[in-house]
C-alpha positions as CSV (number, residue, x, y, z in Angstrom):
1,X,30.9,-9.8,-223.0
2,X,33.3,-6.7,-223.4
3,X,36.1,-9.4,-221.6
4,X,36.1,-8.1,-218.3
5,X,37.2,-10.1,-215.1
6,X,35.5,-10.5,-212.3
7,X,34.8,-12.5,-209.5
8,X,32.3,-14.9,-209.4
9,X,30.2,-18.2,-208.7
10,X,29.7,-21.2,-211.0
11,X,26.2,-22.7,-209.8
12,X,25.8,-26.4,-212.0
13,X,22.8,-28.7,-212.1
14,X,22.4,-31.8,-213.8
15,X,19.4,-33.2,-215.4
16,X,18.0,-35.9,-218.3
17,X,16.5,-35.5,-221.2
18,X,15.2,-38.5,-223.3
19,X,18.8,-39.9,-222.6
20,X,20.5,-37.2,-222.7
21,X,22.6,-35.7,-219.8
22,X,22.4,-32.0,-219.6
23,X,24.2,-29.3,-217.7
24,X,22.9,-26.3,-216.6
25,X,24.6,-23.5,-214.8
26,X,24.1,-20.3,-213.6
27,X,26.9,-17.4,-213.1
28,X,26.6,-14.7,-210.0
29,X,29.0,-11.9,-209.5
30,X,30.7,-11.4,-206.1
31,X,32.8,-8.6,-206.6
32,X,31.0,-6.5,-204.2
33,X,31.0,-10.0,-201.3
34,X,34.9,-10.2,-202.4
35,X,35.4,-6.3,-201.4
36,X,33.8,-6.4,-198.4
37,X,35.8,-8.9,-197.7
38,X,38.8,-7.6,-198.4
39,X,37.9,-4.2,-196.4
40,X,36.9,-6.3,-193.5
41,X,40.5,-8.1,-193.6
42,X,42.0,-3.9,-193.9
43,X,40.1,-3.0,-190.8
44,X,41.1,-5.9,-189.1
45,X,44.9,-5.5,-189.9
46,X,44.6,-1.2,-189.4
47,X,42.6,-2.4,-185.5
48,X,45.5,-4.5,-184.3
49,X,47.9,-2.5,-185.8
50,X,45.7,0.4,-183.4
51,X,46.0,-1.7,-180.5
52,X,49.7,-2.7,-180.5
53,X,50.8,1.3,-180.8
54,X,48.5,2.0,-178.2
55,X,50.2,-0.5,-176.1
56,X,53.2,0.1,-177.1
57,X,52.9,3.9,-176.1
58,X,50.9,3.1,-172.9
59,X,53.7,0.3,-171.4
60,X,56.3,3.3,-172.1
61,X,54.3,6.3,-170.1
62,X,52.3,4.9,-168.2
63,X,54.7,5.0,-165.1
64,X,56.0,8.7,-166.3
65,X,54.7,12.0,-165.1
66,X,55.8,15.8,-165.7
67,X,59.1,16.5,-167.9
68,X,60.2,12.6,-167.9
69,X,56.4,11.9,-169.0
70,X,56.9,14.3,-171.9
71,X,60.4,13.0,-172.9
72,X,58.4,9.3,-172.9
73,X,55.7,10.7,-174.6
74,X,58.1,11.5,-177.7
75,X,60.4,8.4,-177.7
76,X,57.3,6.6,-177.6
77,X,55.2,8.0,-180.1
78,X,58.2,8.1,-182.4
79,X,59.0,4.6,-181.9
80,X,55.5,3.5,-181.8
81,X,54.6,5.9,-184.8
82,X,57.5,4.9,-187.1
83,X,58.1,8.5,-187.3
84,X,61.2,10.0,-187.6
85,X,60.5,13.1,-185.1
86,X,58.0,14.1,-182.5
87,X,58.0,16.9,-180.2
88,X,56.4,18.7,-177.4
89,X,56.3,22.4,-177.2
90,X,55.2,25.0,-174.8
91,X,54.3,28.6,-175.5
92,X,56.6,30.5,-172.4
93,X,56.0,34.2,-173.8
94,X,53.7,34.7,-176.7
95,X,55.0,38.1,-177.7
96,X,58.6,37.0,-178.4
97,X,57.2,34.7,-180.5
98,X,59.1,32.2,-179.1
99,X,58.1,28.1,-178.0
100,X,60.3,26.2,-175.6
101,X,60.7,22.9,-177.1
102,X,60.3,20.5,-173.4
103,X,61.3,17.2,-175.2
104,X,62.2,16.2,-178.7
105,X,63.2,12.9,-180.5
106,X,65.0,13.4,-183.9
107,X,67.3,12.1,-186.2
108,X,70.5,9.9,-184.4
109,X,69.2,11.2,-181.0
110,X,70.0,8.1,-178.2
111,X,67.9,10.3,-175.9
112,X,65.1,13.0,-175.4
113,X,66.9,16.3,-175.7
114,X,66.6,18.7,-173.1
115,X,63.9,21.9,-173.4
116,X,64.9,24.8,-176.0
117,X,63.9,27.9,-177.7
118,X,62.5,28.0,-180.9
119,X,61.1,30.7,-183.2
120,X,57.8,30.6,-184.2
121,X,57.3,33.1,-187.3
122,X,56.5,31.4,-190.1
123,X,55.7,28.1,-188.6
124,X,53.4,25.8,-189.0
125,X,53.1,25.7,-185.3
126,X,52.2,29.2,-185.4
127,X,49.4,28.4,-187.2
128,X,48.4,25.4,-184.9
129,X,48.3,28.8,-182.3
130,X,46.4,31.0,-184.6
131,X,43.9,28.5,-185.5
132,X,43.9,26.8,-182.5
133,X,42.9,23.3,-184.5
134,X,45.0,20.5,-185.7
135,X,47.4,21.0,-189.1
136,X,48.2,18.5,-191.2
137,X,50.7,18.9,-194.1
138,X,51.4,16.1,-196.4
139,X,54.0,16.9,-198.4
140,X,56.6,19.2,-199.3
141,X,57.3,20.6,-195.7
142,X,61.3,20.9,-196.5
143,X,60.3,23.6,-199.3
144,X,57.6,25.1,-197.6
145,X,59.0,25.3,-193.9
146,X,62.7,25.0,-194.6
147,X,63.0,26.4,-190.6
148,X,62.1,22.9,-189.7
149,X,65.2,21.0,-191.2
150,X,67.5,23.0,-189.1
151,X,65.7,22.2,-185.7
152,X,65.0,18.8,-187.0
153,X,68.5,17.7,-188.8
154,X,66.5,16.0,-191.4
155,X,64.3,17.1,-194.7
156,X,60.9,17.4,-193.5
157,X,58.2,15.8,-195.5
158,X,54.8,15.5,-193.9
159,X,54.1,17.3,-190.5
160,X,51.0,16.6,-188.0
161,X,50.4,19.1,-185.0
162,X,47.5,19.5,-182.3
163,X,47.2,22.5,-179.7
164,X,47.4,21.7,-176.1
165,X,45.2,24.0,-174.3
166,X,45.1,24.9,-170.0
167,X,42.2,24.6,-168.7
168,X,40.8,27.8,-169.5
169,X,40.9,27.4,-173.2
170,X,44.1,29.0,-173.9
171,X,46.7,27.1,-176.2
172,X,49.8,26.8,-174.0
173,X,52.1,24.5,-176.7
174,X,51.6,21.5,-179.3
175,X,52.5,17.9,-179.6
176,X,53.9,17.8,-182.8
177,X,54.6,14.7,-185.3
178,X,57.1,15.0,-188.3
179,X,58.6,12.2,-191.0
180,X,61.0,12.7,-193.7
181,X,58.0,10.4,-196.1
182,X,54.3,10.9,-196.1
183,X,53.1,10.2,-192.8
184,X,51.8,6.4,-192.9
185,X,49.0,5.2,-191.0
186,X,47.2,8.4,-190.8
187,X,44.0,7.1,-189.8
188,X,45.7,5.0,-186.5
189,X,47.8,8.5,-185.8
190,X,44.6,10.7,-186.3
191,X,42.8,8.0,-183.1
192,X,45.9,7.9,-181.4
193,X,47.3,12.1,-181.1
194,X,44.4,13.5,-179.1
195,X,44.4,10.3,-176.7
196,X,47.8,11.8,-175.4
197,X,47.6,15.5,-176.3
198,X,45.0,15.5,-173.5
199,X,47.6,13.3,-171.0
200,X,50.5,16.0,-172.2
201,X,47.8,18.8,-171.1
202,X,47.5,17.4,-168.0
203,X,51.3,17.2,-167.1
204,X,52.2,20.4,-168.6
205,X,49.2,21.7,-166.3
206,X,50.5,20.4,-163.3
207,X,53.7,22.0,-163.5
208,X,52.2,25.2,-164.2
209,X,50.7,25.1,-160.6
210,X,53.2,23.4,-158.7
């Protein structure tokens, strides 16, 4: 009555009436069968969507291990991602405030760079240290972290970051995504990150005690 649309289904039956043919119908409203619907067809797309980065990020690791399993790691979340920078970092010396960056995928890079140093103060991976939790920054990064254009040759936008910890709890680095939009599929990224943080764990825990 107040002329909104909405989905919906036309139920007609006939009948006779001293000669007369009448029609009666009966109107039901689907909207909520019609958005389940169309949320089941979004899960659907977001799941194989979930399974192709997966793959994609498992075919190029799988055979990796140590540094060349963390350079991997990056190209492949990167690619896999559609993000335009990921990085690994490791915490050498926590007093100089400093993280050794082991491998890094950027802007026009053919290649997974080779580890440098890079100051923490002020960083959002500082705070991945101090809070020892994942951060997630949506927008804005450029103006709020300006640090981060320099060591990524780009205008930050959105910025994702999980602690790696050693085995006794300590955070020894991060595994670090970082786009130059807002970070799409954040629910696939959000399944996907700790899935490998744990692997990156591993390898950067390995070559601690070799």
């Amino acid at each position: 009555k107040d002329g909104t649309h909405f989905p919906m289904e036309l139920y007609l039956s006939e009948t006779v009436q001293k000669g007369n043919r009448l029609f009666i119908g009966a109107v039901r409203d689907i909207t909520q069968r019609v958005k389940s619907d169309e949320n089941l067809r979004e899960s659907e797309v977001r799941y194989h969507t979930l399974f192709n980065q997966l793959r994609s990020i498992m075919e190029g690791t799988t055979h990796a291990t140590g540094k060349k399993f963390l350079q991997s790691l990056v190209y492949s979340l990167a690619t896999a991602l559609k993000t335009q920078c990921v990085f690994v970092g490791e915490v050498i010396d926590e007093k100089r405030g400093v993280m050794t960056i082991r491998a890094f995928w950027g802007p026009g890079r053919n290649d997974p760079v080779t580890s440098f140093e890079y100051s923490l103060k002020g960083s959002p991976c500082e705070r991945i240290l101090a809070k020892k939790e994942m951060v997630y920054l949506p927008k804005d990064v450029h103006k709020t972290h300006p640090g981060l254009n320099l060591l990524t040759g780009m205008e930050v936008e959105s910025y994702m970051g999980y602690p790696l910890f050693d085995y006794t709890g300590k955070v020894t680095g991060v595994l670090v995504v970082m786009h130059d939009k807002p970070i799409a599929d954040l629910l696939n990224i959000q399944v996907i990150m700790p899935i490998f943080v744990a692997r990156a764990e591993v390898e950067i825990g390995r070559e601690r005690t070799e």
